[in-house]
C-alpha positions in Angstrom: 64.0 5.2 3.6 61.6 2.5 3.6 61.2 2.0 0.1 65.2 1.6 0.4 65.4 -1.2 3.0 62.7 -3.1 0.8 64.5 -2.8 -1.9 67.7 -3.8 -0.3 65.6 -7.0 1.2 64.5 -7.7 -2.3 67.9 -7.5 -3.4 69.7 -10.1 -1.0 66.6 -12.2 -1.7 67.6 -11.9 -5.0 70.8 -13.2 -4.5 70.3 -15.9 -2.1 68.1 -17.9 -4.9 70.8 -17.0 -7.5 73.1 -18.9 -5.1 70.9 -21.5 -4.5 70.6 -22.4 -7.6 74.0 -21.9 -8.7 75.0 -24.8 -6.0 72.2 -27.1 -7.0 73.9 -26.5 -11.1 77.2 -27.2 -9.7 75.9 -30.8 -7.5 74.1 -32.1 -10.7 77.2 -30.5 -12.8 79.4 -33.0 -10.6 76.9 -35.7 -10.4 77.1 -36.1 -14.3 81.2 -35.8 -14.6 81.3 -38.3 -11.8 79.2 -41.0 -14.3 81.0 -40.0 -17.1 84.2 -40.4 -15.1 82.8 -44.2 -13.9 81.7 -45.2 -17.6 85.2 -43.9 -18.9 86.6 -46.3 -16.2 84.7 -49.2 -17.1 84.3 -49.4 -20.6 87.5 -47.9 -22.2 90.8 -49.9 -22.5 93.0 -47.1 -21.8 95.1 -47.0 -18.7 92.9 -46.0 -15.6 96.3 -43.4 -14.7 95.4 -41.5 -18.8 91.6 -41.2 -17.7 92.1 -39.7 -14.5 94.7 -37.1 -15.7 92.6 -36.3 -18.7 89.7 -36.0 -15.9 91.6 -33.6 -13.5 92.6 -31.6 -16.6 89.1 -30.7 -17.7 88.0 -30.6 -13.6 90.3 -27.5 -13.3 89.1 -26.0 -17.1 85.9 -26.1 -15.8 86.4 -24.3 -12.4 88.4 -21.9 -14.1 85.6 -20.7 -16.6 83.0 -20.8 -14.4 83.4 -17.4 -12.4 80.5 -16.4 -10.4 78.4 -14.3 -12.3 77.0 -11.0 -11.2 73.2 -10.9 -10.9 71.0 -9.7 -13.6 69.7 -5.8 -13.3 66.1 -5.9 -11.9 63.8 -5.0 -14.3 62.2 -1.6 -13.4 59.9 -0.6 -16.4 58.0 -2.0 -19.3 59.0 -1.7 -22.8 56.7 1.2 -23.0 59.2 3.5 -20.7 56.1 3.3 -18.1 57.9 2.6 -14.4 56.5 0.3 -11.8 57.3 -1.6 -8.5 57.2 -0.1 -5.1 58.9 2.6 -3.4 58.2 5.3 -6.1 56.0 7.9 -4.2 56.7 10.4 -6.8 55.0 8.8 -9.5 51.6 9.1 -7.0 49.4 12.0 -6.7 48.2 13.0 -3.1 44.7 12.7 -2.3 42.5 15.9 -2.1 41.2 16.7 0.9 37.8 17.4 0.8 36.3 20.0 3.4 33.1 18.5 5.2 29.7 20.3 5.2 27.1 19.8 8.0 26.1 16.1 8.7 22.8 14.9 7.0 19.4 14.7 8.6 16.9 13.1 7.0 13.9 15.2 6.1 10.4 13.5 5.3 9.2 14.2 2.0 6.3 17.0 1.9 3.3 16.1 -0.5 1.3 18.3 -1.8 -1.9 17.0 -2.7 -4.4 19.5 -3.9 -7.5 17.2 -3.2 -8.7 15.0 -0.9 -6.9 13.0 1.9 -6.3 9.5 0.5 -6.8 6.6 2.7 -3.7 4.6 4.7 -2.4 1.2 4.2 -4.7 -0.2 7.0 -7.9 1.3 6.1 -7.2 0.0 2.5 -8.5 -3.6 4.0 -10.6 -2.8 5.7 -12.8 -0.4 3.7 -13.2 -2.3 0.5 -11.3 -0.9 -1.5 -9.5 -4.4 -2.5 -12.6 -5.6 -4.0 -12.1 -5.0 -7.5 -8.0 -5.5 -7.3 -6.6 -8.5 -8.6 -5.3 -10.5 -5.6 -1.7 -11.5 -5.9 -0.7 -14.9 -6.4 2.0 -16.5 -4.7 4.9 -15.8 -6.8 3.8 -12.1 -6.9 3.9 -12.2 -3.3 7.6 -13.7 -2.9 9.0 -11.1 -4.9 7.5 -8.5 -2.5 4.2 -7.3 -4.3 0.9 -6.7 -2.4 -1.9 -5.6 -4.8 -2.8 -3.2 -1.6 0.4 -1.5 -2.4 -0.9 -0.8 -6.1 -4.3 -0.1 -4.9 -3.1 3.1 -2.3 -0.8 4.0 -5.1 -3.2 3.7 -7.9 -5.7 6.3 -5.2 -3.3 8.5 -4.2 -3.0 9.2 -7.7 -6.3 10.0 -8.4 -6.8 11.8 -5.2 -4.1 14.4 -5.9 -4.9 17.4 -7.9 -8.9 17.3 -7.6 -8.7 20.7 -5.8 -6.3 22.9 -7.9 -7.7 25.3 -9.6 -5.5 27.6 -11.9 -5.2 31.4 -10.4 -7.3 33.6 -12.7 -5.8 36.0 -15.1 -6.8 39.3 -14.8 -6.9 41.3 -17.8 -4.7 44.8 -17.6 -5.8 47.7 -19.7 -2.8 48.0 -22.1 -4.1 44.2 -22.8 -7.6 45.3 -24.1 -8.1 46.2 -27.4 -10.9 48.9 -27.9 
């Protein structure tokens, strides 16, 4: 229904610029047989009662031949055949709906380190470990680098795994060979 009334709207639209402009043809139409009419007056040597008839003769052709003239179609497709404009709710599909799950809560990561316990961020400073890191300089450090970052990481890395140990294989007998 809606995608009728707009339609219909678009339609009278439509026609109220066809009409506009029709009248604006017809003033500059009249305009320009009105000078021609005055030159004709003033510059040809026939009787002013000729021109005038001869005037009025072509006035009336010319109302005559001009009947209003319907509005062109709208244009509803491409040249491909492929439709468009608004009010076609066939041409859409209908959007799934998608059955929620439970809400998300955010877990912390488990680590499993196999090794020692690495030290924090804060004991990074203050037990020396940051004495044989590069410092960062000032453009590392407006991007968001701390060479204390890279110094936990670069010891969590090494602390992880010291401890593991691979379980033992224990031989069955159908594996021994006598």
């Amino acid at each position: 229904m809606e995608a009728l009334l707009e339609e219909e709207a678009a339609n009278e639209e439509a026609r109220k610029a066809q009409i506009a402009l029709e009248a604006k043809e017809e003033q500059r139409r009249k305009l320009k047989n009105r000078e021609a009419l005055i030159d004709e007056l003033q510059y040809s040597s026939a009787p002013a009662q000729n021109i005038l008839q001869v005037f009025a003769e072509t006035r009336a052709q010319q109302t005559t031949s001009t009947l209003p003239q319907p509005a062109p179609p709208r244009v509803s497709q491409f040249s491909t055949g492929i439709q468009f404009g608004r009010g076609q709710q066939g041409d859409f599909l209908q959007v799934p709906r998608v059955e929620e799950g439970p809400l998300y809560a955010y877990e912390p990561p488990t680590r499993v380190i196999n090794g020692p316990i690495p030290p924090t961020y804060s004991q990074v400073d203050t037990d020396g470990y940051l004495a044989f890191v590069r410092r960062e300089t000032d453009a590392e450090c407006a991007g968001g680098y701390r060479s204390r970052t890279g110094c936990l990481r670069a010891l969590e890395e090494a602390f992880v795994g010291l401890y593991y140990s691979p379980p033992l294989k224990i031989p069955n007998q159908n594996d021994m060979v006598c």
